[in-house]
Each structure stands twice: as C-alpha cells, then as structure tokens.
Backbone as JSON Lines, residues from 0, in Angstrom:
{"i":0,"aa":"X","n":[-1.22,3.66,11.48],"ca":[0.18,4.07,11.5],"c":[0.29,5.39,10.75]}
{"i":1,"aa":"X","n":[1.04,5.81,11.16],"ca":[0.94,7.58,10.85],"c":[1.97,7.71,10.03]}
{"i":2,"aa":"X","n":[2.55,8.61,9.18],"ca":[3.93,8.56,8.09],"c":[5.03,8.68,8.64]}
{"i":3,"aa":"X","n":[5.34,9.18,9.96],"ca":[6.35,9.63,11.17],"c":[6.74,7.88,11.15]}
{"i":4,"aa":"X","n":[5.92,6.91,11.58],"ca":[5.99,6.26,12.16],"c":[5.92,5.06,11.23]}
{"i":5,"aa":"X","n":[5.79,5.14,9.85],"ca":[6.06,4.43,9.05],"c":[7.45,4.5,8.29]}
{"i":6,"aa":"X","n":[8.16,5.74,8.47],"ca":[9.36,6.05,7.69],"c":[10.68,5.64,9.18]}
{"i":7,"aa":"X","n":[10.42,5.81,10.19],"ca":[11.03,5.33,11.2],"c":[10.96,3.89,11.11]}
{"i":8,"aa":"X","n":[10.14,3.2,11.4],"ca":[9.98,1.88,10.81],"c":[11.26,1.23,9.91]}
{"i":9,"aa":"X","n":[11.15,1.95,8.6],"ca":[11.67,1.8,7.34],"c":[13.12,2.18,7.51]}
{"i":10,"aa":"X","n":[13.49,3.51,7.9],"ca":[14.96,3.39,8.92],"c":[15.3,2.7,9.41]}
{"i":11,"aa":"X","n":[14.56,2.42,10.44],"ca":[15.24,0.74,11.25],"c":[15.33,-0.26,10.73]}
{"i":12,"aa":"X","n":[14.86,-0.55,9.63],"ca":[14.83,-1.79,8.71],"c":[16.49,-1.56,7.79]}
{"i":13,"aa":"X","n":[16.39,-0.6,7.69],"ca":[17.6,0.51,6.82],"c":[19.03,-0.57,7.54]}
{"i":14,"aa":"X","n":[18.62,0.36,8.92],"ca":[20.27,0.15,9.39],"c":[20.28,-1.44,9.83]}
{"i":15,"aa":"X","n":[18.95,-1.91,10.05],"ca":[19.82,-3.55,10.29],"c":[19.91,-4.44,9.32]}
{"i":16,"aa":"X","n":[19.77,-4.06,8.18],"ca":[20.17,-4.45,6.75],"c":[22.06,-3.98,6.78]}
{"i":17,"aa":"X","n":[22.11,-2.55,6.96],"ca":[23.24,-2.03,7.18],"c":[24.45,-2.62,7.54]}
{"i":18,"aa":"X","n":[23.83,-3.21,8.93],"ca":[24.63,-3.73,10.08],"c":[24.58,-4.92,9.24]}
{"i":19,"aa":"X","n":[24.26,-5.8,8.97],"ca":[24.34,-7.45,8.53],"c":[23.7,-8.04,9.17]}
{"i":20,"aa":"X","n":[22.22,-7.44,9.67],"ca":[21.67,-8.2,10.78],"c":[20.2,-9.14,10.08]}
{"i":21,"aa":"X","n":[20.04,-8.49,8.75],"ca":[19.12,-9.15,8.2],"c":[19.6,-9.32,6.52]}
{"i":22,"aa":"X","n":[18.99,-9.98,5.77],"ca":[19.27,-10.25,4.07],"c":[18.18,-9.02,3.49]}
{"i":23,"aa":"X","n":[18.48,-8.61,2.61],"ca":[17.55,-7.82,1.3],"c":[16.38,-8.62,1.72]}
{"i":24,"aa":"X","n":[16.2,-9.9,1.47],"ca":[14.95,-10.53,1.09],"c":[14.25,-10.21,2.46]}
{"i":25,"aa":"X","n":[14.59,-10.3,3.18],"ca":[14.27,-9.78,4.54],"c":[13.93,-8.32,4.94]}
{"i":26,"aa":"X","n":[14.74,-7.34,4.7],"ca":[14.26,-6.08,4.31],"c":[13.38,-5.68,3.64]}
{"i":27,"aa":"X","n":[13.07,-6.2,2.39],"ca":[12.28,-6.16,1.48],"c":[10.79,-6.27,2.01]}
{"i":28,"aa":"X","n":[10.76,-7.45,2.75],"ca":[9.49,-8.03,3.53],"c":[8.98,-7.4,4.58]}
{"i":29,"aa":"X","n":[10.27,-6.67,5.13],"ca":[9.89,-5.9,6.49],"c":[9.24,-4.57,6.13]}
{"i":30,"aa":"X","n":[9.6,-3.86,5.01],"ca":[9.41,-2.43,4.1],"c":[8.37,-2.9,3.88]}
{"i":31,"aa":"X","n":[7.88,-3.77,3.08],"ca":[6.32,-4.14,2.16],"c":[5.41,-4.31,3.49]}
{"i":32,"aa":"X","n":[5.37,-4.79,4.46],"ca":[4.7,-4.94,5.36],"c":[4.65,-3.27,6.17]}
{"i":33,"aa":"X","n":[5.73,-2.46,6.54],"ca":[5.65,-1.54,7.2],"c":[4.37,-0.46,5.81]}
{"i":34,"aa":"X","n":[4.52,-0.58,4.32],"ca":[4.03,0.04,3.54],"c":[2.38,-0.49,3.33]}
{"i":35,"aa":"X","n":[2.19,-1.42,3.56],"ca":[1.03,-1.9,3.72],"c":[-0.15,-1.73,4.89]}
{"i":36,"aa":"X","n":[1.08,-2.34,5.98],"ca":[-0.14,-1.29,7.4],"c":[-0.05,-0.08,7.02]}
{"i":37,"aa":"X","n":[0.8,0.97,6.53],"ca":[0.18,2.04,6.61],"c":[-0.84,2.82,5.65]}
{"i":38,"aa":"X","n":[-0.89,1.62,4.58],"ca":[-2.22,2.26,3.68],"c":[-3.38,1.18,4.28]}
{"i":39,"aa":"X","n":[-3.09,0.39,5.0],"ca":[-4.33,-0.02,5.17],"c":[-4.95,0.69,6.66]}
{"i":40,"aa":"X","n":[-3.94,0.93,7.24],"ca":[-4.28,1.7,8.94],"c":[-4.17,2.75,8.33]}
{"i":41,"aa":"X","n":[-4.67,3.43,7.05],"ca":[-4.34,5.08,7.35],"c":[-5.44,6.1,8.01]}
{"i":42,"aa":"X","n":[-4.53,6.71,9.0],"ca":[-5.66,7.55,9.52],"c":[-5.81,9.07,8.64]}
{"i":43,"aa":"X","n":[-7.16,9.18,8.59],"ca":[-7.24,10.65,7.83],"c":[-8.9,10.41,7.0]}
{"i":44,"aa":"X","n":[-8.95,11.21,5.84],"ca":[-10.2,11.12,5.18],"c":[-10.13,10.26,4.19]}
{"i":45,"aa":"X","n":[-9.02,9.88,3.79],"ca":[-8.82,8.32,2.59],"c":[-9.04,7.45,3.25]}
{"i":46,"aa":"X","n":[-9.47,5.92,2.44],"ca":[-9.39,5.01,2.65],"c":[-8.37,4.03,1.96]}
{"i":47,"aa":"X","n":[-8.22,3.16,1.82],"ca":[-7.45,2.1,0.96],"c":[-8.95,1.69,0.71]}
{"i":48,"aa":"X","n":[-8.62,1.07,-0.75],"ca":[-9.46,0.3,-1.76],"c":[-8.59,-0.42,-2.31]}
{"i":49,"aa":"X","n":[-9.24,-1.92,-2.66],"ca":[-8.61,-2.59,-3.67],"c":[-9.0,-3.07,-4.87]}
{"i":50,"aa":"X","n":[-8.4,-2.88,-5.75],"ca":[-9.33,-3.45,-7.15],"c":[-8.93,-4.83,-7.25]}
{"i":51,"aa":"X","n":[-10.53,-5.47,-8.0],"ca":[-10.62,-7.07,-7.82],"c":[-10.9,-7.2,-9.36]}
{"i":52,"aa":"X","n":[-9.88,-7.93,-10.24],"ca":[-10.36,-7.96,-11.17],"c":[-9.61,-7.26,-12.71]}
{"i":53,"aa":"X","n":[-9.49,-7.65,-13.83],"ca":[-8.83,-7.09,-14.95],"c":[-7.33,-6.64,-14.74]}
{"i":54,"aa":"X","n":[-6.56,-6.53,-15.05],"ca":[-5.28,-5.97,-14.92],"c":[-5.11,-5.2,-13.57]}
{"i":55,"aa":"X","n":[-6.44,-4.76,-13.33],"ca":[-6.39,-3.85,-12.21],"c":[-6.12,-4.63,-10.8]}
{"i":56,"aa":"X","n":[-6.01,-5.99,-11.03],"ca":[-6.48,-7.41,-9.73],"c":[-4.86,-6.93,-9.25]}
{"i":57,"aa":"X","n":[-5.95,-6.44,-7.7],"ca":[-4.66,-6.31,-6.29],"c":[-4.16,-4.67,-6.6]}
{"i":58,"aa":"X","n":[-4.19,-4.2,-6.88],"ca":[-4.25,-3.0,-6.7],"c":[-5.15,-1.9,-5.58]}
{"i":59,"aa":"X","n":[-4.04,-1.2,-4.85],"ca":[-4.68,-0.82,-4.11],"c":[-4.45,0.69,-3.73]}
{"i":60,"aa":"X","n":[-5.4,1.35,-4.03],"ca":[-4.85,2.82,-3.45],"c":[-5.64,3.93,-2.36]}
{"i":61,"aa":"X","n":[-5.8,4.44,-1.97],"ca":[-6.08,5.76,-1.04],"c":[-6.71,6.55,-1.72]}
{"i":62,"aa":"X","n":[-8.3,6.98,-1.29],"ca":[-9.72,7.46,-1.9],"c":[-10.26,7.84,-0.61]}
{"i":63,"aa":"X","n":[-11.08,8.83,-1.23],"ca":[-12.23,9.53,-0.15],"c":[-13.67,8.92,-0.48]}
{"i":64,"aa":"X","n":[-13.22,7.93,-1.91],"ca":[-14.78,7.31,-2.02],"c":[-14.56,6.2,-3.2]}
{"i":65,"aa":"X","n":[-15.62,5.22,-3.39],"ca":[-15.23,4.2,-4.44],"c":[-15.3,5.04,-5.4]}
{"i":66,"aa":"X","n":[-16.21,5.7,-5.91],"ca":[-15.73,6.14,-7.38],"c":[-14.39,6.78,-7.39]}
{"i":67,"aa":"X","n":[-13.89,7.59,-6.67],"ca":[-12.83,8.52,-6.8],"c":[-11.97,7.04,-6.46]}
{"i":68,"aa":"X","n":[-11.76,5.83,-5.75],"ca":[-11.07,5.25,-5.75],"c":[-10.68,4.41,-7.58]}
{"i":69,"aa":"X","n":[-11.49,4.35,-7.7],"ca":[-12.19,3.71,-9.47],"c":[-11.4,4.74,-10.54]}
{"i":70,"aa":"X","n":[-11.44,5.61,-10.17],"ca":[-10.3,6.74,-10.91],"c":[-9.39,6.84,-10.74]}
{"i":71,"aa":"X","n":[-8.39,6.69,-9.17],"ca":[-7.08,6.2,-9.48],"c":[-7.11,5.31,-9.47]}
{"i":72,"aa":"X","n":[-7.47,4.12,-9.63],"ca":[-6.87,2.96,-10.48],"c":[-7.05,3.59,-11.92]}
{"i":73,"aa":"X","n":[-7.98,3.57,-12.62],"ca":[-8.04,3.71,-13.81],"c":[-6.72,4.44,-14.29]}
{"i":74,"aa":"X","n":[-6.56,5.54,-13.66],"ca":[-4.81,6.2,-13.76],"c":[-4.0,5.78,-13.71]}
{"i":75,"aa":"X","n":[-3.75,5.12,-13.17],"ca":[-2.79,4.45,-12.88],"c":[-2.36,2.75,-13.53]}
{"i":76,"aa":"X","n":[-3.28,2.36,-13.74],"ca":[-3.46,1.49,-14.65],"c":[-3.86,1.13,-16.48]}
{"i":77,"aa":"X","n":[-2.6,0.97,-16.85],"ca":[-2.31,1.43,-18.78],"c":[-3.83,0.69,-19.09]}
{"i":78,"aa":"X","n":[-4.47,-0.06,-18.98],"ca":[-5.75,-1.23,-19.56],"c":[-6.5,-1.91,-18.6]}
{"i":79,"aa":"X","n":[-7.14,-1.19,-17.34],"ca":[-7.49,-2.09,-16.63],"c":[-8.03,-3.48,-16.88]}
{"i":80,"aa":"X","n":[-9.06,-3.23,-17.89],"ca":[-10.1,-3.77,-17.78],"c":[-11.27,-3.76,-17.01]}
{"i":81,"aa":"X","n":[-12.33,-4.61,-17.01],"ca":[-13.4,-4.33,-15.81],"c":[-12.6,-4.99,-14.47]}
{"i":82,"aa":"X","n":[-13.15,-4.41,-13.7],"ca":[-12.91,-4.28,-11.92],"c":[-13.49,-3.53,-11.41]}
{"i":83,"aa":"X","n":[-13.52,-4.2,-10.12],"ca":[-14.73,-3.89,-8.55],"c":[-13.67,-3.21,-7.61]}
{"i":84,"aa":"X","n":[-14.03,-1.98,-7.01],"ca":[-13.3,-1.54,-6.11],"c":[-13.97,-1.94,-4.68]}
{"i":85,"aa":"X","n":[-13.03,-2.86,-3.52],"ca":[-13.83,-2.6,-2.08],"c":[-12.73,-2.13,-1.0]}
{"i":86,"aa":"X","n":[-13.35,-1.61,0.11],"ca":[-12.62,-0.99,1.17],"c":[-11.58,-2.06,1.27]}
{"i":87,"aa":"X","n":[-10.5,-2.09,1.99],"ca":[-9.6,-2.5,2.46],"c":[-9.53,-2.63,4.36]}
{"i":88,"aa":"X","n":[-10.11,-3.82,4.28],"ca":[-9.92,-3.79,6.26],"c":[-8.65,-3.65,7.19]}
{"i":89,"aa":"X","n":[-8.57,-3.0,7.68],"ca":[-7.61,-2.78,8.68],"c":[-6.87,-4.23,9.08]}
C-alpha cells in the first residue's frame, strides 16, 4: 500500500465516523489496520522490523537493514533493554 492510498483509506474512515456510520472504537480499528498494512506492505528500500523482547517487545519500525533497524528502536525507545530485531511479513 502506497501513502496515496493509505491516507485515502484513513479519509474514508474520517467521514464515516463523520456521518454516524461507525463508533471511534471502530475507527480506531479501521486506522490501526489501514497503518499497519502500510508499514508492513511498504513498497520502497525499507523494510518493517519488529523488536522481540525488553521494553522494546512489539515495536516496529522501517529500516534498510537489521542493524539500522536496531537503531531506531534504540531511539526511540527511553530503556529498551535486550531485543532481537526480525523482518516483518507482509
């Protein structure tokens, strides 16, 4: 899923929240899911990685490689602790 096509997505989720056609909790679910295929389908030279493990457990971000993935977590995370970074399958 491409960012065009993830923020359209997220619009349409927008207005039928808008309309009264769905609840927050429902929106919410539809957004987290539209935000998720698109780091896990992202097309380009990143991957999604997820860290398994220490504070860092479930974390997941967009890398051109495990170590460079291993560094933003570490950034992003105040104490990881130890953790394993692996690809993220489509």
């Amino acid at each position: 899923m491409d960012r065009i096509s993830a923020l359209r997505n997220v619009e349409d989720a927008l207005a039928r929240f808008e309309q009264g056609e769905c609840s927050l909790t429902d929106l919410e679910a539809e957004v987290r899911g539209v935000l998720r295929t698109y780091a896990t389908d992202f097309d380009g030279e990143l991957q999604a990685y997820r860290a398994d493990g220490g504070d860092a457990d479930g974390v997941v971000v967009l890398a051109s490689s495990r170590p460079d993935a291993r560094d933003r977590v570490q950034a992003l995370v105040e104490s990881p602790g130890r953790f394993e970074v692996t690809p993220v399958d489509p």
